[in-house]
One Martini backbone bead per residue (centre of mass of N, CA, C, O) as a GRO file, in nm:
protein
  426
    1UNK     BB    1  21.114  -9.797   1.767
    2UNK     BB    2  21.261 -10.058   1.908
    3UNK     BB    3  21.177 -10.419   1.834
    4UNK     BB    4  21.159 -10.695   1.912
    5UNK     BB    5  21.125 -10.990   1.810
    6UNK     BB    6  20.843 -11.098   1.917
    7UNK     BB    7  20.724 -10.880   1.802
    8UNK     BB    8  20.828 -10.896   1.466
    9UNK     BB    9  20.687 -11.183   1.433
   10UNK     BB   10  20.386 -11.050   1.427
   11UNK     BB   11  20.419 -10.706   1.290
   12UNK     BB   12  20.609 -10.725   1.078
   13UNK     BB   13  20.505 -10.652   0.775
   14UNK     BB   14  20.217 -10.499   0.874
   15UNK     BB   15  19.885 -10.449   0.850
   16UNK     BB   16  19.583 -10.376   0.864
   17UNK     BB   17  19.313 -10.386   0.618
   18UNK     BB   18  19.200 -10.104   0.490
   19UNK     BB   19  18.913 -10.232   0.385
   20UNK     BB   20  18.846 -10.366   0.663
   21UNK     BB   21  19.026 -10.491   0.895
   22UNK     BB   22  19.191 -10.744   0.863
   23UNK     BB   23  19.439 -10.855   1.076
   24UNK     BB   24  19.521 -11.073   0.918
   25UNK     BB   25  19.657 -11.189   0.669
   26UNK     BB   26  19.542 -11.165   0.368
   27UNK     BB   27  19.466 -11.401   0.071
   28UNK     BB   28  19.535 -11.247  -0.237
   29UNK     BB   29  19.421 -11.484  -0.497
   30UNK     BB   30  19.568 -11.290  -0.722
   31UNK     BB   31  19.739 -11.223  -1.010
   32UNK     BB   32  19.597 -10.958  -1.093
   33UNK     BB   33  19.603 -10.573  -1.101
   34UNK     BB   34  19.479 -10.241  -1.124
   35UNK     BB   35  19.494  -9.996  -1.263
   36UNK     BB   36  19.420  -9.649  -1.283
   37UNK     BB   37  19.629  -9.580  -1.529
   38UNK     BB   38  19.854  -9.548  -1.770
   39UNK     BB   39  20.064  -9.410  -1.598
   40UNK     BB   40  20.042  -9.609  -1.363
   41UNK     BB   41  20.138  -9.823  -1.522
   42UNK     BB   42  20.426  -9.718  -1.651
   43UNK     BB   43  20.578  -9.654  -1.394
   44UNK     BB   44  20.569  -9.939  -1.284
   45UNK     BB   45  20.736 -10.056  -1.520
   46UNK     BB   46  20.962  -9.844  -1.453
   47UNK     BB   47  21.020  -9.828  -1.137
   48UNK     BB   48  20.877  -9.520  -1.046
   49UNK     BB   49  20.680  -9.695  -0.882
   50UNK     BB   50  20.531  -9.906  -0.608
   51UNK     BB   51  20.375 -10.176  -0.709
   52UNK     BB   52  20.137 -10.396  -0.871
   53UNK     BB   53  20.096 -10.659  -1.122
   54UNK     BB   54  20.197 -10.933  -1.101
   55UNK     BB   55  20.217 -11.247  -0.890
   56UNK     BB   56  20.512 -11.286  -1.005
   57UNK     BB   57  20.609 -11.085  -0.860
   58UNK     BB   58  20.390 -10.978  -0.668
   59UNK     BB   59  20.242 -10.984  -0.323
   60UNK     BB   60  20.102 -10.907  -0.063
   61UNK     BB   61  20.117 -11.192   0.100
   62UNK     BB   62  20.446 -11.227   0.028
   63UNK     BB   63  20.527 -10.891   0.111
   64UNK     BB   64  20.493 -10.956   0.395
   65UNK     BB   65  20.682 -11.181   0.446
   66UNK     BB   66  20.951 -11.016   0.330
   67UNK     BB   67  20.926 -10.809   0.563
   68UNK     BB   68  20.959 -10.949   0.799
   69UNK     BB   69  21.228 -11.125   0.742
   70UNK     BB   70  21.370 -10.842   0.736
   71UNK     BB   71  21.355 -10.793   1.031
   72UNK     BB   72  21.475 -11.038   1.162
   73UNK     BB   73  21.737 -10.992   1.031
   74UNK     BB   74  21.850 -10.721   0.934
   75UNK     BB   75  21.726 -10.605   0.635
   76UNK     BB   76  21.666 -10.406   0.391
   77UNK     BB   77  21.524 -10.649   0.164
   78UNK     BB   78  21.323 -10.915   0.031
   79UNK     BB   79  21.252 -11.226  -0.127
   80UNK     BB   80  21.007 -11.455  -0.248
   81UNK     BB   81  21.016 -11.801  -0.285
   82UNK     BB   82  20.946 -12.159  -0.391
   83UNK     BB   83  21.225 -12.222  -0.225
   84UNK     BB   84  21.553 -12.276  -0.127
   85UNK     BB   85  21.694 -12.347  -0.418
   86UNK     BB   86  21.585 -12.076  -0.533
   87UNK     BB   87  21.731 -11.863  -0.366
   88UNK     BB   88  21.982 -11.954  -0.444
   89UNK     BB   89  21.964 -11.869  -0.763
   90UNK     BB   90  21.888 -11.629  -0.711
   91UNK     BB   91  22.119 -11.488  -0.570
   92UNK     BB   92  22.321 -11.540  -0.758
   93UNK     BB   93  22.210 -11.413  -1.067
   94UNK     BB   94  22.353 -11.149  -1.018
   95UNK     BB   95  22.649 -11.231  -0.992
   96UNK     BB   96  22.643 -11.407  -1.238
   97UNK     BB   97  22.856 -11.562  -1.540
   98UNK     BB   98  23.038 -11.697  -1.744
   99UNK     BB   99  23.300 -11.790  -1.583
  100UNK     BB  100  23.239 -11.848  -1.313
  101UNK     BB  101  23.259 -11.835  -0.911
  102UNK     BB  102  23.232 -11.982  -0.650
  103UNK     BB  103  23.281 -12.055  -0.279
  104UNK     BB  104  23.238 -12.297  -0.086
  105UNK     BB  105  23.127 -12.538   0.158
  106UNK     BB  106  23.163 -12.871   0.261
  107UNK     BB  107  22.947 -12.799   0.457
  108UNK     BB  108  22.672 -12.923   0.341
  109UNK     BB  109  22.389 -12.979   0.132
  110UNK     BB  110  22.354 -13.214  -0.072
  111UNK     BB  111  22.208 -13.071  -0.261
  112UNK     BB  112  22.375 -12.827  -0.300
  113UNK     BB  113  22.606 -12.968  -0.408
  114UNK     BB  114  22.457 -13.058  -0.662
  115UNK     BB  115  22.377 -12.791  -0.744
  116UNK     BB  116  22.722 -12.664  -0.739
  117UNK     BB  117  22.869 -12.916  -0.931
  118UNK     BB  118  22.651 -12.935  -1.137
  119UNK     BB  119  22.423 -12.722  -1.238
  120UNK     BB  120  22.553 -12.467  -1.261
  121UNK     BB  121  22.694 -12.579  -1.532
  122UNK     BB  122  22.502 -12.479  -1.739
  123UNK     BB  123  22.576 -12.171  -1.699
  124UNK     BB  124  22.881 -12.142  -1.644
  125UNK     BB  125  22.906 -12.233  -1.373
  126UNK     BB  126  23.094 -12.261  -1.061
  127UNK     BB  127  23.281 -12.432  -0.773
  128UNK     BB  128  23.436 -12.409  -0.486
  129UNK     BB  129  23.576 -12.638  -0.239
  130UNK     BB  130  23.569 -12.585   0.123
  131UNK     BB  131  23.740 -12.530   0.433
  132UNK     BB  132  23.623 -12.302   0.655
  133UNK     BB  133  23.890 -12.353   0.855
  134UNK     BB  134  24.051 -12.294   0.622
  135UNK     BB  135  24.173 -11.994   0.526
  136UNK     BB  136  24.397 -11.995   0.340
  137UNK     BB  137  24.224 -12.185   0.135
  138UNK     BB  138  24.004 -11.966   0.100
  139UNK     BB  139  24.149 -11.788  -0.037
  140UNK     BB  140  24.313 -11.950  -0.240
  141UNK     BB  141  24.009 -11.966  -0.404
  142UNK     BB  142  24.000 -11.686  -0.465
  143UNK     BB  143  23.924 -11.487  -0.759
  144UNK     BB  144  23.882 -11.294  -1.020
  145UNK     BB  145  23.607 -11.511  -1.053
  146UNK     BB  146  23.481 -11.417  -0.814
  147UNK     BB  147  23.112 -11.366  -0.663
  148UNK     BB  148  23.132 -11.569  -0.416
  149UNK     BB  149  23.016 -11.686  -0.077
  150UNK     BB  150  22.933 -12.000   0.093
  151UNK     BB  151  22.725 -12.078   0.347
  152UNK     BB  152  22.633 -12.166   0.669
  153UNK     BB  153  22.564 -12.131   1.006
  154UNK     BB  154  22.441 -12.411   1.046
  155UNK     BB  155  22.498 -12.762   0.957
  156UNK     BB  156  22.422 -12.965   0.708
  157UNK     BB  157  22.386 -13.184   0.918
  158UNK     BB  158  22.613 -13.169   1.199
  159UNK     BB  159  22.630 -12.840   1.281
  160UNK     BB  160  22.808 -12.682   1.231
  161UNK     BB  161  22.990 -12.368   1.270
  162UNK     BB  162  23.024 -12.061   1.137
  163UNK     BB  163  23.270 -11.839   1.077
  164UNK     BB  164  23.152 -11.566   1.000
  165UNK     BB  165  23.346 -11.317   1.054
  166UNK     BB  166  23.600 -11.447   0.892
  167UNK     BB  167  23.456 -11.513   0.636
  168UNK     BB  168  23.359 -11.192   0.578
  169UNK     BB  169  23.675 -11.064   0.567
  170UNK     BB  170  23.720 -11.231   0.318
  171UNK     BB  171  23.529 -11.111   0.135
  172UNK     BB  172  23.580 -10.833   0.179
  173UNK     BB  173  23.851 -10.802   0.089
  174UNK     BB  174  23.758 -10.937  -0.226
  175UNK     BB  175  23.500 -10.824  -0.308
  176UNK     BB  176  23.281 -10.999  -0.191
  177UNK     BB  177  22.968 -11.186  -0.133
  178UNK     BB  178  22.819 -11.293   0.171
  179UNK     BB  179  22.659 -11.606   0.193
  180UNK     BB  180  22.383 -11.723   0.409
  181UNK     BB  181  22.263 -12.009   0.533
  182UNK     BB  182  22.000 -11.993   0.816
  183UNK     BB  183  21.774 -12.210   0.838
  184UNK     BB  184  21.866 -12.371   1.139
  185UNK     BB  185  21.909 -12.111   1.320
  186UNK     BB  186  21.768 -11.852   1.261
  187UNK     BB  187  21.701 -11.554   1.358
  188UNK     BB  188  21.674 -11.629   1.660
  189UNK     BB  189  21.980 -11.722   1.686
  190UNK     BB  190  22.055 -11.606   1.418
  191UNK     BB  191  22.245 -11.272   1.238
  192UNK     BB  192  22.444 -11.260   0.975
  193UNK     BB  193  22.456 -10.942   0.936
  194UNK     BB  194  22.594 -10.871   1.209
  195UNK     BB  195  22.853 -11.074   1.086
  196UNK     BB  196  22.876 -10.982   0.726
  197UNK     BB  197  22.657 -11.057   0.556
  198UNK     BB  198  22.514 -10.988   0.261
  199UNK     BB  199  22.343 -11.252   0.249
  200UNK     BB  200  22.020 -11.416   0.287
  201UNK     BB  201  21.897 -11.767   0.330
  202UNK     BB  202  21.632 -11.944   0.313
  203UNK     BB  203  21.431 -12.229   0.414
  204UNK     BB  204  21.084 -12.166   0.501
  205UNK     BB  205  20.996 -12.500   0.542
  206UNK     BB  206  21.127 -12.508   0.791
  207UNK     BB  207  21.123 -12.277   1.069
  208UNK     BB  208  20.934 -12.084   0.964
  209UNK     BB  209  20.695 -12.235   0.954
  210UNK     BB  210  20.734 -12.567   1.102
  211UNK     BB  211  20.442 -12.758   0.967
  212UNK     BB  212  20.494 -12.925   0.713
  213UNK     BB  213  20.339 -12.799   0.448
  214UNK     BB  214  20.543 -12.606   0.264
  215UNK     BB  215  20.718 -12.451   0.043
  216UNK     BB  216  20.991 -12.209   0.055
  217UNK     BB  217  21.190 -11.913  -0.004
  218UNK     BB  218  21.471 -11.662   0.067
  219UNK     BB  219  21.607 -11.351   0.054
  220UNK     BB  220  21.862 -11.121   0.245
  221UNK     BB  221  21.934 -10.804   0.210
  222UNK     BB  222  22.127 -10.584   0.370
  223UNK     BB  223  22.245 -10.327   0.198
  224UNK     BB  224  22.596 -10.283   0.222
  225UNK     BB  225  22.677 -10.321  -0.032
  226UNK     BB  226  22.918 -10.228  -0.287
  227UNK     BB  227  22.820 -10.278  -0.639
  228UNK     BB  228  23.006 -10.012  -0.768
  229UNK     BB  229  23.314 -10.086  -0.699
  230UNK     BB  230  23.321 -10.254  -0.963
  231UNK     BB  231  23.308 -10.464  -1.244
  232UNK     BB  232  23.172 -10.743  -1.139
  233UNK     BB  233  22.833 -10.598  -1.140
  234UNK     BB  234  22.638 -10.542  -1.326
  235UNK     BB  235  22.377 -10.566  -1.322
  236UNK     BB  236  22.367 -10.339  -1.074
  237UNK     BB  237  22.582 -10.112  -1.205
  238UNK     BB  238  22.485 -10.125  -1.499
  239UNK     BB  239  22.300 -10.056  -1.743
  240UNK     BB  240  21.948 -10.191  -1.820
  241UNK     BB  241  21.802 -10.224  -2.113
  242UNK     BB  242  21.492 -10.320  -2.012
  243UNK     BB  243  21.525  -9.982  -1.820
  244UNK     BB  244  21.628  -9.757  -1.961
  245UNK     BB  245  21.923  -9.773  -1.844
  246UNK     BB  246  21.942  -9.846  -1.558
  247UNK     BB  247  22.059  -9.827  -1.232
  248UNK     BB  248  22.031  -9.986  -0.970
  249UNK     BB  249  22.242  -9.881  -0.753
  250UNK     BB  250  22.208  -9.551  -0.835
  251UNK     BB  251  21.881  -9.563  -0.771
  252UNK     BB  252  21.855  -9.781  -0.474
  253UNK     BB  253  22.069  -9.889  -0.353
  254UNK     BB  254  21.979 -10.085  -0.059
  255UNK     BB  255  21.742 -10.220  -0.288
  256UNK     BB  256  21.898 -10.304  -0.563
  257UNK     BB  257  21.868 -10.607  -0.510
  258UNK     BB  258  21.594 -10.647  -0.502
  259UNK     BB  259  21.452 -10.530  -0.744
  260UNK     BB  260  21.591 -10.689  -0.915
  261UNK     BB  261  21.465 -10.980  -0.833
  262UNK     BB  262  21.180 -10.841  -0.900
  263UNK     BB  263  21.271 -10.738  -1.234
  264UNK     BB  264  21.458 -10.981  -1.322
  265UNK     BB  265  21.404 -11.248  -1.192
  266UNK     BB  266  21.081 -11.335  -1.160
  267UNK     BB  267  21.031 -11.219  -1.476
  268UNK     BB  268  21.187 -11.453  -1.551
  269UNK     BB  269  21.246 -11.739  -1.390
  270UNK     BB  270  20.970 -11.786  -1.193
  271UNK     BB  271  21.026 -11.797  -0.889
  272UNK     BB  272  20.696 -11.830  -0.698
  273UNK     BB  273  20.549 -11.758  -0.442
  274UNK     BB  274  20.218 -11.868  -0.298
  275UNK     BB  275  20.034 -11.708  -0.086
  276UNK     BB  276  19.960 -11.912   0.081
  277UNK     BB  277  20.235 -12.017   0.148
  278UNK     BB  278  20.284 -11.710   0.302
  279UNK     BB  279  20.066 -11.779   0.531
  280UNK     BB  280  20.188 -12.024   0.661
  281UNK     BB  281  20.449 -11.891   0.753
  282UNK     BB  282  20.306 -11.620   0.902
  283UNK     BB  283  20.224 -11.816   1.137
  284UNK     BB  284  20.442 -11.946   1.219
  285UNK     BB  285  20.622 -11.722   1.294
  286UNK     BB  286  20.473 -11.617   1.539
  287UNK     BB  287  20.609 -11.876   1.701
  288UNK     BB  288  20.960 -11.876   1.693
  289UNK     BB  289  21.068 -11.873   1.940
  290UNK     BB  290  20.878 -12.077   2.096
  291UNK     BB  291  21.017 -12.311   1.956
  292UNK     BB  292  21.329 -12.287   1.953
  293UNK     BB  293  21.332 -12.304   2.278
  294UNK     BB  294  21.212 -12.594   2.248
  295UNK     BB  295  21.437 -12.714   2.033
  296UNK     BB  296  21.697 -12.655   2.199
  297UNK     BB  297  21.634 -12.829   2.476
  298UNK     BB  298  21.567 -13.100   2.356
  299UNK     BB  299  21.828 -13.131   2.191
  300UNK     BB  300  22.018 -13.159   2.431
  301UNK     BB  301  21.915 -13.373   2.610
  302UNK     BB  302  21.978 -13.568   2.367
  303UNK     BB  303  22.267 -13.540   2.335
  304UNK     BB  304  22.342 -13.626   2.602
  305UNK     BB  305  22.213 -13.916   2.594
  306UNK     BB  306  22.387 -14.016   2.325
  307UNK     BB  307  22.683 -13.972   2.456
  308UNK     BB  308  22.628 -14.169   2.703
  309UNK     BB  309  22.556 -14.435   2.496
  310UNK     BB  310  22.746 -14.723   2.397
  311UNK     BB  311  22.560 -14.730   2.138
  312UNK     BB  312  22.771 -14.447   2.072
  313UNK     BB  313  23.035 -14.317   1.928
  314UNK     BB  314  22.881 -14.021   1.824
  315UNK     BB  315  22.806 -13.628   1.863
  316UNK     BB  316  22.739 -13.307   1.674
  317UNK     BB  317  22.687 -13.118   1.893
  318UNK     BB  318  22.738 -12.810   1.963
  319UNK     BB  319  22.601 -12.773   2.276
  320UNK     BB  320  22.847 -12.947   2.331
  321UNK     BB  321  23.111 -12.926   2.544
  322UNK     BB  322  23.281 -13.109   2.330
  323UNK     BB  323  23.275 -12.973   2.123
  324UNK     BB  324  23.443 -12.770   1.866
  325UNK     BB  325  23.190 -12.565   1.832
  326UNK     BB  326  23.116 -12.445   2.128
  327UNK     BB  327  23.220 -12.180   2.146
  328UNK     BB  328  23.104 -12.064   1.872
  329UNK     BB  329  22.822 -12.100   1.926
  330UNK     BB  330  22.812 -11.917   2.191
  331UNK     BB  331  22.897 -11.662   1.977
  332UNK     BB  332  22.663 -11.670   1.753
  333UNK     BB  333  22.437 -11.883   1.940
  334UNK     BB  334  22.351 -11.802   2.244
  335UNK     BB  335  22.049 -11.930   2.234
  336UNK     BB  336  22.150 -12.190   2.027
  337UNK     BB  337  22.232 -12.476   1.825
  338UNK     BB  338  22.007 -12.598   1.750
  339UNK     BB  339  21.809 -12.928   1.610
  340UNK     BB  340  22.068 -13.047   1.491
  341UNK     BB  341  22.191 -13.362   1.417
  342UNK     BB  342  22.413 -13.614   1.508
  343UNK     BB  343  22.487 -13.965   1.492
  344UNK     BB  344  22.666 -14.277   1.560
  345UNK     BB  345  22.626 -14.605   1.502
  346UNK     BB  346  22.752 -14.905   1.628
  347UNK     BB  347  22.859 -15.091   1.308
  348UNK     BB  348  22.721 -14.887   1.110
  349UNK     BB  349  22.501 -14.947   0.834
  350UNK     BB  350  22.309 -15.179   0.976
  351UNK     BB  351  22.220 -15.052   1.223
  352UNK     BB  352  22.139 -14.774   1.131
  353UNK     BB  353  21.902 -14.929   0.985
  354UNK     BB  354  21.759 -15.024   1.167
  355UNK     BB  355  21.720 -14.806   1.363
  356UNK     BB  356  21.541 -14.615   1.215
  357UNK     BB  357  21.303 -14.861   1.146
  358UNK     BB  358  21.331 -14.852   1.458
  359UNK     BB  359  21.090 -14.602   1.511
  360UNK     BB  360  20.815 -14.420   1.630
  361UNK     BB  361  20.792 -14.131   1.671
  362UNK     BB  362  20.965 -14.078   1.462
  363UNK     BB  363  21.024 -13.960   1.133
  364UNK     BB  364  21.096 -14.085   0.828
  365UNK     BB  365  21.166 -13.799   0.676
  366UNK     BB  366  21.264 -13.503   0.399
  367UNK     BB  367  21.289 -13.334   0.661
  368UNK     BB  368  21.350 -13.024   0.866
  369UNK     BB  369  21.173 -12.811   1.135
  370UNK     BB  370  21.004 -12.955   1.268
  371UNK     BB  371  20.800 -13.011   1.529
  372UNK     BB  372  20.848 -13.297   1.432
  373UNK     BB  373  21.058 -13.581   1.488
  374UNK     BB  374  21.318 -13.609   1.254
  375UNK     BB  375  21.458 -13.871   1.072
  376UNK     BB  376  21.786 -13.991   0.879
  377UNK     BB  377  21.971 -14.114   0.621
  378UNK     BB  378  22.207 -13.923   0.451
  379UNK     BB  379  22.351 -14.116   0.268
  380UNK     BB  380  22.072 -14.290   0.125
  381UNK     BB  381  21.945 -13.970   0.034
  382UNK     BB  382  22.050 -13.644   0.073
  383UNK     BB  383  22.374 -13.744   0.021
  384UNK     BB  384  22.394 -13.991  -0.244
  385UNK     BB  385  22.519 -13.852  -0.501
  386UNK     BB  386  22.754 -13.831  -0.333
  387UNK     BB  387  23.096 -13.924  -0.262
  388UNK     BB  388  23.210 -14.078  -0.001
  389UNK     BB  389  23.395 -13.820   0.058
  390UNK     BB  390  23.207 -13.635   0.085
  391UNK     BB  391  23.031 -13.704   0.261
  392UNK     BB  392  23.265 -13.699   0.517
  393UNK     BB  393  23.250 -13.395   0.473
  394UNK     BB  394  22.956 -13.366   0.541
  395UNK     BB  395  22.861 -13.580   0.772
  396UNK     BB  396  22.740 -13.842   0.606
  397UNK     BB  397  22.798 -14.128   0.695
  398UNK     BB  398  22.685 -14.454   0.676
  399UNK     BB  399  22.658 -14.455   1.037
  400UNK     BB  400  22.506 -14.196   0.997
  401UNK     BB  401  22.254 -14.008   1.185
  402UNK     BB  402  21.977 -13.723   1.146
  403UNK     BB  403  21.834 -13.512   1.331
  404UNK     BB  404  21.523 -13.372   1.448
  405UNK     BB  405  21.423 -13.167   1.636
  406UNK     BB  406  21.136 -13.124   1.864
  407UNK     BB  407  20.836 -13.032   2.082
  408UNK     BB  408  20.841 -13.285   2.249
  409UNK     BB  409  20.890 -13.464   2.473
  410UNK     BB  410  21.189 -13.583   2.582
  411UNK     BB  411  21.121 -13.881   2.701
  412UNK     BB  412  21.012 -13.966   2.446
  413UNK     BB  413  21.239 -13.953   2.234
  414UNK     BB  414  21.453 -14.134   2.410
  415UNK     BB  415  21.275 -14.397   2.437
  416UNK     BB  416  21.288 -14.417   2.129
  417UNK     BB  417  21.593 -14.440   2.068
  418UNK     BB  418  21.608 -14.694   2.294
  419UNK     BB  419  21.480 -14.894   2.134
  420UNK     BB  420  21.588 -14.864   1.854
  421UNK     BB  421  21.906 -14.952   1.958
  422UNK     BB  422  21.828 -15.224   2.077
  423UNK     BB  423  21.764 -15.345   1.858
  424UNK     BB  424  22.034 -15.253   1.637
  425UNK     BB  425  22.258 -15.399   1.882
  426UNK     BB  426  22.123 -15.569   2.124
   0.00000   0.00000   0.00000
């Protein structure tokens, strides 16, 4: 029987503990397990039984959360790791190799950009960033050495929104697989695996925690792409000599990439959840569906009164009917475009810092998604390192404030924003 969201996110990937009947997931705090015995030894070490040998690659804790979330997705299944960027290179690492390169969009996470523009480029991977809502430009960025497209469903800062079924389609036509990082989202909001994507990406620290206690990071593999289709990804679809010449593909089929990322991803790499940080994020998720309908309530409220107020110029959010991304927003997501968006202060980058200095209920810290909420002024912290040219590409100009809005009363959010207004601008 197919079951609700509601209901998933409380009951999916568990069960009350065999040993106990403890109902909550108990927090395994153990590194290694038992074997039964050297064969049931050798069996888990080839892969041809499964269950737990030490806790860098699984952890009944950790494999509860990645059950769960892969249930929310609609993935065929899940792997957690230790942050968000960590997420992004597992994903990545089955599919690269020296002189390869992906396609992402300009419109992402400035630490991301900052990921993909600079650090991947150690393994001798690159990036070319597009606009992707100029699809011509996207196709003709797609090369033979493409081996994946990545882009957010909902982007960080400006709330943009990403035409996910067409950027898909055009993934699909090139024989490679579509990332989405689903982070602002959550899959409450959007589910991108309906929508065309072969992986989804969260930062779990972020709306799936939800109340800023750990980081942590997700990969969500659909299951349906066809790694054996060309000879593009090795990885997964020829024999891996570490496990006698086993195909990934041929042998695990819908779990394929799943198992690769915990068997050789995991193994080598060491970005390991630690079951603490699984248990609180499995907390969280209990109550997603009512985080978000609170979240995105706020957000309306709070964006609606500052697009009416003349000490701002403008507010980037998709809920707002005037956005140019309304209309894609409420075909994607709509239950709610998030509680992600900026708003430039009118006069530029001084008033912007004041205003920011002058909010006393707002939060001023590297971080959103969270119960509270949080500002940022993301051109001088998460956008730093990037050229002003990317900044204003990236949404995160000079001018520009980033809100997470939070579930707090929204009149007491909007007084806060309005003294703080009126501080920066006279």
């Amino acid at each position: 029987m197919t079951q609700g969201f509601d209901t998933l996110q409380i009951h999916a990937g568990t069960a009350p503990d065999p040993a106990t009947g403890a109902r909550q997931v108990p927090i395994y705090q153990t590194t290694a397990y038992v074997f039964r015995d050297a064969d049931h030894a050798a069996a888990l070490f080839d892969l041809r039984e499964v269950g737990y040998i030490y806790s860098r690659l699984t952890n009944p804790t950790v494999s509860a959360l990645a059950n769960r979330i892969a249930a929310l997705e609609g993935g065929a299944g899940a792997v957690c790791v230790s942050s968000g960027h960590a997420a992004q290179i597992m994903a990545l690492f089955p599919l690269m190799g020296p002189g390869l390169n992906i396609v992402a969009s300009t419109r992402l996470y400035g630490g991301t950009i900052t990921q993909f523009s600079q650090t991947i480029r150690r393994f001798g991977w690159s990036a070319k960033f597009v606009d992707f809502d100029d699809t011509a430009a996207l196709e003709a960025a797609i090369d033979g050495n493409t081996r994946a497209v990545f882009c957010e469903s909902i982007s960080n800062p400006g709330g943009y929104v990403t035409d996910l079924p067409e950027v898909a389609r055009i993934a699909d036509a090139a024989g490679v697989p579509l990332i989405v990082d689903n982070t602002l989202a959550s899959p409450y909001l959007c589910r991108p695996i309906e929508h065309g994507a072969t992986l989804v990406v969260h930062s779990t620290t972020k709306y799936l925690t939800g109340n800023g206690t750990v980081t942590g990071g997700v990969i969500v593999d659909s299951g349906k792409f066809d790694w054996s289709a060309s000879d593009k990804f090795p990885s997964l679809s020829a024999p891996e000599p570490a496990y006698h010449g086993l195909k990934f593909h041929e042998a695990l089929g819908p779990m394929a990439f799943t198992f690769h990322s915990i068997a050789v991803g995991l193994r080598d790499l060491g970005m390991t959840m630690n079951p603490q940080g699984a248990h609180y994020t499995l907390m969280g998720i209990e109550t997603l569906s009512l985080r978000m309908e609170k979240h995105v309530a706020n957000a309306r409220a709070v964006a609606d009164w500052l697009e009416r107020d003349p000490r701002v110029d403008y507010v980037t959010y998709a809920g707002l009917p005037s956005s140019p991304w309304h209309e894609r927003a409420e075909r994607l997501c709509p239950k709610g475009a998030g509680a992600l968006f900026t708003f430039a202060v009118k006069g530029g980058y001084d008033p912007c810092v004041k205003f920011v200095d002058a909010l006393k209920l707002f939060s001023h810290v590297a971080n959103l998604g969270d119960t509270r909420s949080l500002v940022i002024h993301s051109a001088s912290t998460t956008h730093r390192q990037l050229t002003p040219e990317q900044q204003e590409k990236a949404g995160a100009g000079p001018g520009v404030v980033r809100l997470s809005i939070g579930i707090e009363d929204p009149a007491d959010l909007i007084a806060d924003l309005d003294q703080a207004l009126a501080t920066a601008c006279g």
